[in-house]
BALOBA-1460 file (C-alpha; in Angstrom, 3 decimals):
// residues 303
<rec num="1" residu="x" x="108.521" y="114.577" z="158.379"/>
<rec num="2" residu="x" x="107.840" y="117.203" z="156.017"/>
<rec num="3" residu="x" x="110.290" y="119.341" z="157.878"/>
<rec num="4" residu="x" x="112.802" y="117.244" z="157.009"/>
<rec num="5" residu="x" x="112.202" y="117.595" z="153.453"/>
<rec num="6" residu="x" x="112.324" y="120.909" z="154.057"/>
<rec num="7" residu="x" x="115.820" y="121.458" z="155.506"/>
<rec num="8" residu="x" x="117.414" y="118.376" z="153.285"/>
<rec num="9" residu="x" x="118.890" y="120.507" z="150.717"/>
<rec num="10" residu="x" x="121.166" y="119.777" z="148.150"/>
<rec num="11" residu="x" x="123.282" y="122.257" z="145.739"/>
<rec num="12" residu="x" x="123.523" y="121.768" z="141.952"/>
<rec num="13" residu="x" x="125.991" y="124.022" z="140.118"/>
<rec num="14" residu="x" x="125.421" y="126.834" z="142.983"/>
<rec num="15" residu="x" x="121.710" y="126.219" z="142.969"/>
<rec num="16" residu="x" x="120.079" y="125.166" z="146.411"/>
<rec num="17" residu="x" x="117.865" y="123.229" z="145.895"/>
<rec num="18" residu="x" x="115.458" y="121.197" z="148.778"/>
<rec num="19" residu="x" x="114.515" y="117.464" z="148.593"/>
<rec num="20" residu="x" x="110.965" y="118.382" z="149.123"/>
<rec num="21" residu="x" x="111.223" y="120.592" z="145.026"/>
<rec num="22" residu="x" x="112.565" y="117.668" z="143.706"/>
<rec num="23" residu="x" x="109.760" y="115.363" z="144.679"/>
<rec num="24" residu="x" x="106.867" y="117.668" z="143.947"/>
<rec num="25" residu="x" x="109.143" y="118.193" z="140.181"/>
<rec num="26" residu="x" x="108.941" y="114.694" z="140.104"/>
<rec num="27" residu="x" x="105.418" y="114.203" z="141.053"/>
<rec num="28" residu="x" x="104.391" y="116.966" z="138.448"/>
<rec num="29" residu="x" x="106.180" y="114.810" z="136.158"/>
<rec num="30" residu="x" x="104.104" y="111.710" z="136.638"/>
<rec num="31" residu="x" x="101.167" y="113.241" z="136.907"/>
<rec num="32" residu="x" x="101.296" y="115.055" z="133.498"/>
<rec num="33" residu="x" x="102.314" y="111.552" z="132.011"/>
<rec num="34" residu="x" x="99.216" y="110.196" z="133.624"/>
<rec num="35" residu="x" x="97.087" y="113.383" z="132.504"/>
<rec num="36" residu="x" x="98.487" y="112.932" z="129.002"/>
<rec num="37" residu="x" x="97.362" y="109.533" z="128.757"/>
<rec num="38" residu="x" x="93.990" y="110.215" z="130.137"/>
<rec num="39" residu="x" x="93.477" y="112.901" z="128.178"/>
<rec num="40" residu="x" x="94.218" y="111.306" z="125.075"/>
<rec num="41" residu="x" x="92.155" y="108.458" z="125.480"/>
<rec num="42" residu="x" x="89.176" y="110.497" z="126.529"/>
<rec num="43" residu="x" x="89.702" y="112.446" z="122.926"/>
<rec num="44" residu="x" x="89.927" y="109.949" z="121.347"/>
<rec num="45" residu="x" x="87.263" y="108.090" z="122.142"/>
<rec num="46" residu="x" x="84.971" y="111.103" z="121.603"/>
<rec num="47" residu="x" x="86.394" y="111.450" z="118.084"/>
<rec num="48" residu="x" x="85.362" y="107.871" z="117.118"/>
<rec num="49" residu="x" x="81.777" y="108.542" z="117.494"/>
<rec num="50" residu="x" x="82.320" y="110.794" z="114.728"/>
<rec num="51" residu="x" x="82.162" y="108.850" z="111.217"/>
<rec num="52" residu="x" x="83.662" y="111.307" z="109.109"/>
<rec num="53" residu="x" x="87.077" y="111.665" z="110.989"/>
<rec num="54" residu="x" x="89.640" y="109.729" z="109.729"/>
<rec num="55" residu="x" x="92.297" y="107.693" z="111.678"/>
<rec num="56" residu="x" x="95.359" y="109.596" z="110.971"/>
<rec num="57" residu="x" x="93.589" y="112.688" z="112.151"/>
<rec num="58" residu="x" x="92.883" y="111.453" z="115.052"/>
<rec num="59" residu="x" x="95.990" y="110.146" z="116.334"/>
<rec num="60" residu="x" x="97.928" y="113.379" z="115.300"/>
<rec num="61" residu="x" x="95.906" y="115.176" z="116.930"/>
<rec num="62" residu="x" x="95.895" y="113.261" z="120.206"/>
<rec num="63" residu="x" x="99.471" y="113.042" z="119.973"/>
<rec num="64" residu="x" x="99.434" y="116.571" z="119.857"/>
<rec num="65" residu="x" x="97.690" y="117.145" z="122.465"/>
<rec num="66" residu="x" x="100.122" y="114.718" z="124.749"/>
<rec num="67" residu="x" x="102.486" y="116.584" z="123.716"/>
<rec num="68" residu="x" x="101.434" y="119.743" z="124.660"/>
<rec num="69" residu="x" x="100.336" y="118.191" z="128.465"/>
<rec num="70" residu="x" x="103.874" y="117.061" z="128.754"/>
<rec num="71" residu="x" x="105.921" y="120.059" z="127.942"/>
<rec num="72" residu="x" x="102.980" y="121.836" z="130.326"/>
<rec num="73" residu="x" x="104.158" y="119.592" z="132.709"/>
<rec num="74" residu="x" x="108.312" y="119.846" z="132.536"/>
<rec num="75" residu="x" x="107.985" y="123.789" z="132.555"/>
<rec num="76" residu="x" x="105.853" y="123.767" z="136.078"/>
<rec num="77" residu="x" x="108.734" y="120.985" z="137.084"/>
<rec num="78" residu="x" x="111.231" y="123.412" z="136.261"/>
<rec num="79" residu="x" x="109.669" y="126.308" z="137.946"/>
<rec num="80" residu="x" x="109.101" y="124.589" z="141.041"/>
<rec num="81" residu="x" x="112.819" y="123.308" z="141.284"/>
<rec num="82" residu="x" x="113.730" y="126.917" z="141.066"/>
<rec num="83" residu="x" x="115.604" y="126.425" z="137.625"/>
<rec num="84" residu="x" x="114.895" y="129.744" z="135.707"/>
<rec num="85" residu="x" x="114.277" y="128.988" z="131.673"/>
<rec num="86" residu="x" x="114.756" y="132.274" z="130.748"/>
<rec num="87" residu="x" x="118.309" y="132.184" z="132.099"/>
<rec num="88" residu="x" x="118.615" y="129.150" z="129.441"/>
<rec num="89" residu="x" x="117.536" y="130.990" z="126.840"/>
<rec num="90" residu="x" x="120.805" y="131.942" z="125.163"/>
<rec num="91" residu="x" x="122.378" y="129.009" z="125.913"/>
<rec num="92" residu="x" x="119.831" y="127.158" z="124.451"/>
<rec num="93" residu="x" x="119.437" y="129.505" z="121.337"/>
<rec num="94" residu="x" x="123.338" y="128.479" z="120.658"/>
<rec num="95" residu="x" x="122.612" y="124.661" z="121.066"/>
<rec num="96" residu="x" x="119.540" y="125.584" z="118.303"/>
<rec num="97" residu="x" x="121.728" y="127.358" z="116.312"/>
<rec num="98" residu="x" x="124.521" y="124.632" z="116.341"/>
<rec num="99" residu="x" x="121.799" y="121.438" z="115.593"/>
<rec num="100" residu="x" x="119.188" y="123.454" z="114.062"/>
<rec num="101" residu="x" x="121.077" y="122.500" z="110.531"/>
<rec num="102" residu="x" x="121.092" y="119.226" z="111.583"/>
<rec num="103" residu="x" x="117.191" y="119.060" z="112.329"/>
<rec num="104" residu="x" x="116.220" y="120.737" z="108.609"/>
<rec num="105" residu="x" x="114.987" y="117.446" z="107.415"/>
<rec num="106" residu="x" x="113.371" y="116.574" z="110.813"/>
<rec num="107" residu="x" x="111.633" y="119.890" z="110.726"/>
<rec num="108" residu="x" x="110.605" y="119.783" z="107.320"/>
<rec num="109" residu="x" x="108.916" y="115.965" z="107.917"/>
<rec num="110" residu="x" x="107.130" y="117.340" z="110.812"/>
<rec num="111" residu="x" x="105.535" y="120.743" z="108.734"/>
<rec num="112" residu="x" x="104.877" y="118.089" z="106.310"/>
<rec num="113" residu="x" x="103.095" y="115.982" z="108.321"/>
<rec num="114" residu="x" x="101.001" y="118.753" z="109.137"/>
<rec num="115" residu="x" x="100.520" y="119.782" z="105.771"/>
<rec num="116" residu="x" x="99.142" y="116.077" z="105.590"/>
<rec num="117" residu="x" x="96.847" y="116.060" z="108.111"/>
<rec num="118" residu="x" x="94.658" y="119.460" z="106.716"/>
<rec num="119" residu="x" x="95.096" y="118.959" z="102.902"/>
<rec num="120" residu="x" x="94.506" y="114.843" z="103.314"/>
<rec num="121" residu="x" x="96.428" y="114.125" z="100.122"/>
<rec num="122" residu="x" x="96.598" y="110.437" z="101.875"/>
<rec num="123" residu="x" x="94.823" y="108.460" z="104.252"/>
<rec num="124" residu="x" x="95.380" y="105.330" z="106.073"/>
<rec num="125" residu="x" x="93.985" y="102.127" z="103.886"/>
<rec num="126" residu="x" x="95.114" y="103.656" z="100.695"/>
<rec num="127" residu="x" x="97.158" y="102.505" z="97.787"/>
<rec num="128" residu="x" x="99.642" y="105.268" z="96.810"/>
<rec num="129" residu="x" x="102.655" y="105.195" z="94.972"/>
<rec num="130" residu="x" x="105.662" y="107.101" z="95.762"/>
<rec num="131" residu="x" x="109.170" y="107.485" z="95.407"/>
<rec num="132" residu="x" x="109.523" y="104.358" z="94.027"/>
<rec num="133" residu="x" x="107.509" y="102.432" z="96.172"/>
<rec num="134" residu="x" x="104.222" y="101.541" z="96.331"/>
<rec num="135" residu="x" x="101.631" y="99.802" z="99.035"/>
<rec num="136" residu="x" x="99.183" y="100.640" z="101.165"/>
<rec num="137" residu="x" x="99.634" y="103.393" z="103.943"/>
<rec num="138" residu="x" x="99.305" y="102.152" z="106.952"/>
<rec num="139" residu="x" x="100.330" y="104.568" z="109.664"/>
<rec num="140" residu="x" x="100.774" y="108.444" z="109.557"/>
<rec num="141" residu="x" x="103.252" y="110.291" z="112.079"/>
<rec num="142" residu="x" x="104.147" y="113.252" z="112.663"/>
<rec num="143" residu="x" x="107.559" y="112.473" z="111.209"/>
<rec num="144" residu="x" x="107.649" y="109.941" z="108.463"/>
<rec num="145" residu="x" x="104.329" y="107.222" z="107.109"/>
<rec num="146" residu="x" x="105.235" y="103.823" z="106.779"/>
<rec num="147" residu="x" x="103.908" y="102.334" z="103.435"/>
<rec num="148" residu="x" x="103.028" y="98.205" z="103.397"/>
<rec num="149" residu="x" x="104.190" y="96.709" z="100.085"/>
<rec num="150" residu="x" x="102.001" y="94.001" z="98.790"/>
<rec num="151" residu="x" x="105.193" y="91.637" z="100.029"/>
<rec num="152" residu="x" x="104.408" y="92.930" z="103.182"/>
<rec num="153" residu="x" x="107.762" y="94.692" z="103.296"/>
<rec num="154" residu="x" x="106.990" y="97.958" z="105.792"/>
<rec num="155" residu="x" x="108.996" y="100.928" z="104.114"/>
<rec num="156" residu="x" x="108.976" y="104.165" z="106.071"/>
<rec num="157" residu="x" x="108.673" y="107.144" z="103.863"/>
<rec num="158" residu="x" x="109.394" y="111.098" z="105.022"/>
<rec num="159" residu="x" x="106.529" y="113.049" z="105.124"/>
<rec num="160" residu="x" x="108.449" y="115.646" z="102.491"/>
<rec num="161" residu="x" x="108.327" y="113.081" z="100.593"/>
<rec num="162" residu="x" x="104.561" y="113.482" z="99.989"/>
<rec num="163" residu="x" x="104.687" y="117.363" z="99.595"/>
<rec num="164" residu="x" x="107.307" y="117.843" z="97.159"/>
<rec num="165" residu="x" x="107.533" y="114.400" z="94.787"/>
<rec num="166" residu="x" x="104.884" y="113.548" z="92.444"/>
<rec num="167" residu="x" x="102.836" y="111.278" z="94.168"/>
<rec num="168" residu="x" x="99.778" y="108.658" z="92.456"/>
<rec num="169" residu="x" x="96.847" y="107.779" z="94.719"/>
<rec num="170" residu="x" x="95.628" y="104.995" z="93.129"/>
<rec num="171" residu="x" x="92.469" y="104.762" z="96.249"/>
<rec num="172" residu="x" x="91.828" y="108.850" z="95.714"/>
<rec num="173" residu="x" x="87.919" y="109.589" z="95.660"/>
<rec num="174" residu="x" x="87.357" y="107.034" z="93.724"/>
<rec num="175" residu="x" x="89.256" y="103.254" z="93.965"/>
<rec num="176" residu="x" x="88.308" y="101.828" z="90.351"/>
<rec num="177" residu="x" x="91.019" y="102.306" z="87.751"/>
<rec num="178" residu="x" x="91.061" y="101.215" z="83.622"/>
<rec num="179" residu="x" x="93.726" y="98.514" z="83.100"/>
<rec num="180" residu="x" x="95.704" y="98.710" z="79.533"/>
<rec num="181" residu="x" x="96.539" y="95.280" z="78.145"/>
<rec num="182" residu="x" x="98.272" y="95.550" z="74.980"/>
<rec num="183" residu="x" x="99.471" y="92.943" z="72.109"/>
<rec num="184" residu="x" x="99.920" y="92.385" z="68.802"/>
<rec num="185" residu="x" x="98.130" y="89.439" z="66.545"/>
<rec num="186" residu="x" x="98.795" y="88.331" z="63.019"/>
<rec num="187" residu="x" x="98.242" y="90.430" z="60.374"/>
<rec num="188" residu="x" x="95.175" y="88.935" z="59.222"/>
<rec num="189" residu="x" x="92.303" y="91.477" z="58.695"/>
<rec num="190" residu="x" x="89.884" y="88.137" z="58.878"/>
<rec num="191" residu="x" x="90.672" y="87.319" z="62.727"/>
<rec num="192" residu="x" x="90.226" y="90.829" z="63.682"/>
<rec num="193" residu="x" x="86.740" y="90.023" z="64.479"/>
<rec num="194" residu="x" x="87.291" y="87.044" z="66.223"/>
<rec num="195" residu="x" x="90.247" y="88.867" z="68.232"/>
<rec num="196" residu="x" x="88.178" y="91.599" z="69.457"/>
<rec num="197" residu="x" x="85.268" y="88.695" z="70.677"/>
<rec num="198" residu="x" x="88.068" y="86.536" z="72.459"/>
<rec num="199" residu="x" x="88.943" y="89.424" z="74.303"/>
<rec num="200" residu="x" x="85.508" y="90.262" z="75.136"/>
<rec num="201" residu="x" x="84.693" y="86.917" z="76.160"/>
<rec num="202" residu="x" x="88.311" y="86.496" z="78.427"/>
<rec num="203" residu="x" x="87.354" y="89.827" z="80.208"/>
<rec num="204" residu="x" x="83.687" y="88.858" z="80.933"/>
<rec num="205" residu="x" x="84.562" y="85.737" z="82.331"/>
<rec num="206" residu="x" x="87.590" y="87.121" z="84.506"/>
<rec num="207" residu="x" x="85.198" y="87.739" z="87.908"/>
<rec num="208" residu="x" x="86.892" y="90.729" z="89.377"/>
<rec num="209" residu="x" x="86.643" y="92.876" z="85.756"/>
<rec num="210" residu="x" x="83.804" y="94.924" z="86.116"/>
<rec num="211" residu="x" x="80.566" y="94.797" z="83.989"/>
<rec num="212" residu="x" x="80.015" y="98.251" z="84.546"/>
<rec num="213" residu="x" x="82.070" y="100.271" z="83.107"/>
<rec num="214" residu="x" x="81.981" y="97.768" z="80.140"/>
<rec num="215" residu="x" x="85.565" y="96.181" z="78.921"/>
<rec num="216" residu="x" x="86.478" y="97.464" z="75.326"/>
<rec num="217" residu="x" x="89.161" y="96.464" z="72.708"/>
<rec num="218" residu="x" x="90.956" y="99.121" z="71.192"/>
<rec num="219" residu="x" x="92.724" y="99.111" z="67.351"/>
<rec num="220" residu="x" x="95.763" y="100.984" z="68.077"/>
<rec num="221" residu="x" x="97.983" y="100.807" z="65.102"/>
<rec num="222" residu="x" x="99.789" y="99.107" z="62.662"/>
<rec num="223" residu="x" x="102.787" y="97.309" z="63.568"/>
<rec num="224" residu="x" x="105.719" y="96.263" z="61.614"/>
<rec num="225" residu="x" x="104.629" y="93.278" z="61.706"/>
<rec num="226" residu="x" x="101.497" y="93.055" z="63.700"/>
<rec num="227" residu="x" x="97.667" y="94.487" z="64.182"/>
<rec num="228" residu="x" x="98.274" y="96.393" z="67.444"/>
<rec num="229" residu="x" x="95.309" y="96.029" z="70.001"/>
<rec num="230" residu="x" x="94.066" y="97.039" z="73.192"/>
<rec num="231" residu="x" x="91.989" y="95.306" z="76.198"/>
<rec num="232" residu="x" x="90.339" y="98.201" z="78.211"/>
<rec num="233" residu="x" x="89.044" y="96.518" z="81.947"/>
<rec num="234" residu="x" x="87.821" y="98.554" z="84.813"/>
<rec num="235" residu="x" x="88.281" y="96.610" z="88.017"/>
<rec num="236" residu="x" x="87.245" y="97.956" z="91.593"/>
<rec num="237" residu="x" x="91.237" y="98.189" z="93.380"/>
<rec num="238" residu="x" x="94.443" y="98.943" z="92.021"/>
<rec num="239" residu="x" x="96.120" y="96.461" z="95.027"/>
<rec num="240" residu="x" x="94.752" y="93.208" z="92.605"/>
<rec num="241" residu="x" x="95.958" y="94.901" z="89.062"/>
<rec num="242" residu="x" x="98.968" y="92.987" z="89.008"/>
<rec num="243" residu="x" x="97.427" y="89.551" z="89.610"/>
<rec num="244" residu="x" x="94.211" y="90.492" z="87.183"/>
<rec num="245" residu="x" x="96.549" y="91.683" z="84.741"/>
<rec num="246" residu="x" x="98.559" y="88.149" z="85.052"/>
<rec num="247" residu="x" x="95.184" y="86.199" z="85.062"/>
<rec num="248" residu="x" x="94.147" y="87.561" z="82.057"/>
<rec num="249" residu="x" x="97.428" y="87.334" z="79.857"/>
<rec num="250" residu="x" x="97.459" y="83.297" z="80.787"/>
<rec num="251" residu="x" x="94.100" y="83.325" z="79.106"/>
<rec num="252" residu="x" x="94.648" y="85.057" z="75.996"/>
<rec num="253" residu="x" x="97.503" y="82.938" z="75.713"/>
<rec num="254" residu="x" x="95.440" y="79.788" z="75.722"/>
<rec num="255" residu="x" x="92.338" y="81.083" z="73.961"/>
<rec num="256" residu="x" x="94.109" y="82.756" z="71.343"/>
<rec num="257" residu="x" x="95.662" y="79.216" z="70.632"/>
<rec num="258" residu="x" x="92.698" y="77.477" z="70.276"/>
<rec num="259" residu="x" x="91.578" y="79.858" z="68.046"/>
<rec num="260" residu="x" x="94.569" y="79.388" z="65.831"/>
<rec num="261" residu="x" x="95.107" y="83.404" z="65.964"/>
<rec num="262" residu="x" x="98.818" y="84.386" z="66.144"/>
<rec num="263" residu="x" x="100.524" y="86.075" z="68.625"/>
<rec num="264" residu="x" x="103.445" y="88.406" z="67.373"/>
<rec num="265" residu="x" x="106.554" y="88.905" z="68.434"/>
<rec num="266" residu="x" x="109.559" y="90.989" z="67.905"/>
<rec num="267" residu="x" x="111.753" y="89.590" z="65.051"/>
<rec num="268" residu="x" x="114.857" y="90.800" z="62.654"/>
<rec num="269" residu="x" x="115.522" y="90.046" z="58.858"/>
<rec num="270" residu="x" x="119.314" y="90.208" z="58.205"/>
<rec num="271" residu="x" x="119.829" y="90.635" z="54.536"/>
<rec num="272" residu="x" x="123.654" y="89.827" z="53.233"/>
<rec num="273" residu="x" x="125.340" y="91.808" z="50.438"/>
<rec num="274" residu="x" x="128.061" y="89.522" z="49.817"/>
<rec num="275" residu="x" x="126.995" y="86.173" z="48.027"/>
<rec num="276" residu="x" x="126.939" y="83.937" z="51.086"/>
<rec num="277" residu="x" x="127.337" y="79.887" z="51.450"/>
<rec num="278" residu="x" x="125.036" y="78.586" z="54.599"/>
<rec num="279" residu="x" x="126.904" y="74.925" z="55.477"/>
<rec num="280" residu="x" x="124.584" y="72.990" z="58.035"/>
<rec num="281" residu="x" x="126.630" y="71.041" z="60.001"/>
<rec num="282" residu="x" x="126.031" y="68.341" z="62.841"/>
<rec num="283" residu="x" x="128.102" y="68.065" z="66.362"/>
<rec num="284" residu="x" x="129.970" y="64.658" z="64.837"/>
<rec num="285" residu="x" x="131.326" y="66.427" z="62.344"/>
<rec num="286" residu="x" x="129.193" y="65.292" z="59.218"/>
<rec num="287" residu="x" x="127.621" y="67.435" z="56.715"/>
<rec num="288" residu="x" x="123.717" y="66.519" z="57.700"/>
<rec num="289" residu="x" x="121.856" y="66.750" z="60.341"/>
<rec num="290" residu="x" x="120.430" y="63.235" z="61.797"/>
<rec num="291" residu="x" x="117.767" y="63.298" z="64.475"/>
<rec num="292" residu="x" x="119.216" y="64.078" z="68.434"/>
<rec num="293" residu="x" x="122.236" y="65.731" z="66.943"/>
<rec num="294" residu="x" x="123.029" y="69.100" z="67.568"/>
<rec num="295" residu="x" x="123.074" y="71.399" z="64.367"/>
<rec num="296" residu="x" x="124.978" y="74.105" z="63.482"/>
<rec num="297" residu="x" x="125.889" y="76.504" z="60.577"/>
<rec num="298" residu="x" x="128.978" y="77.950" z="59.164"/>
<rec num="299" residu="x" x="128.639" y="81.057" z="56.856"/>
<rec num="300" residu="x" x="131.558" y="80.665" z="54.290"/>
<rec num="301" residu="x" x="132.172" y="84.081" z="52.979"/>
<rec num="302" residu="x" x="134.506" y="82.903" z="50.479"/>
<rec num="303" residu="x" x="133.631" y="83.925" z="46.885"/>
């Protein structure tokens, strides 16, 4: 049987080659797929037990590993098929040369990801903003990350992206951030007071702003038209500021109106120089305005 393997022989571009090579190249194969696989579960599993590795560093680095087991694996193949790599070489440094522009940015995502994985700028679970985008980061690869939006819209993102754009952490070290909530009230120096303890009050009640760090009002400035203050709230995770943010604003909005204090708002004075006629006028025509109708007015610039 194995004879016959022996003396079956077939010729690829002048190369003999013998049936039996190609199944041992084939089992080789396999069996570094399998070895891979192993391998990387085994590591992985022994990496777990550790507490202070992080996901993403763990599955680059088993990837890695797989990696290297299968490329292992396709040069013994080679060798044992009788294909000599070093006879490839300058063929394959012209294919390199001639797609090696084409695989800048591919290269550049992958020394990124790299870069990623020792200096741990980001980390799976984390709420970063980027590029435009923002979410949580919910895989790392060795080529791109894919971001989760809070529409749970999956957005994969370069790794260069991380290295050479600003990029906000809003989960670094620490999770808590200060939330700014600005507005403008009446200009009444008597409701300042009262202002400052509605705000107090709305942000003590709201159960996801912290007591510790206490919440604050800040007195910004004068307006044009308006005191100019400032609700300062820590909460524990930048993923809810949007909705906290929202909460809140509904209840100044209601507070503030039972407390008869004024919100402002932007408005414009035109002043004429010409002496100017206003003539209200109704939809039918007449010169007054009776309930239900709709009003108008003309502005006669006749002197």
């Amino acid at each position: 049987m194995f004879e016959f393997l022996r003396d079956k022989v077939y010729t690829i571009d002048g190369n003999k080659i013998r049936l039996l090579s190609i199944l041992t190249s084939l089992t080789i194969i396999i069996a570094s797929y399998l070895i891979a696989y192993i391998f990387s579960h085994l590591i992985r599993r022994e990496f777990r037990k550790n507490k202070t590795l992080n996901k993403a560093f763990i599955k680059t680095v088993t990837r890695f590993i797989k990696y290297i087991i299968l490329i292992i694996g396709f040069f013994i193949a080679f060798q044992v098929l009788g294909i000599n790599l070093s006879s490839l070489a300058f063929l394959a440094g012209i294919i390199g040369l001639g797609i090696g522009f084409g695989m800048q940015n591919i290269i550049s995502n992958f020394i990124s990801g790299i870069i990623i994985l020792f200096e741990k700028p980001i980390k799976e679970g984390e709420y970063v903003e980027v590029a435009g985008h923002d979410g949580i980061v919910t895989d790392i690869r060795a080529r791109s990350t894919t971001i989760t939006t809070r529409d749970n819209i999956s957005i994969i993102v370069p790794n260069s992206n991380f290295i050479t754009s600003n990029v906000i952490n809003w989960s670094h070290r620490d999770p808590k951030i200060r939330m700014h909530i600005p507005l403008g009230i009446e200009e009444t120096a008597a409701k300042l007071d009262l202002a400052r303890k509605v705000l107090l009050e709305i942000a003590d009640e709201n159960p996801e702003v912290l007591k510790k760090p206490e919440p604050s009002v800040w007195f910004t400035g004068f307006g044009s038209s308006s005191f100019n203050l400032e609700l300062i709230a820590w909460i524990q995770s930048p993923i809810r500021r949007h909705f906290i943010n929202s909460d809140i604003n509904f209840a100044i909005a209601k507070k503030f109106a039972e407390n008869n204090i004024d919100l402002t708002y932007p408005w414009t004075n035109l002043v004429f120089k010409n002496d100017l006629r206003l003539q209200n006028i109704t939809s039918g025509g007449g010169a007054g305005t009776d309930k239900g109708e709709t009003g108008g007015i003309i502005i006669d610039n006749n002197k």
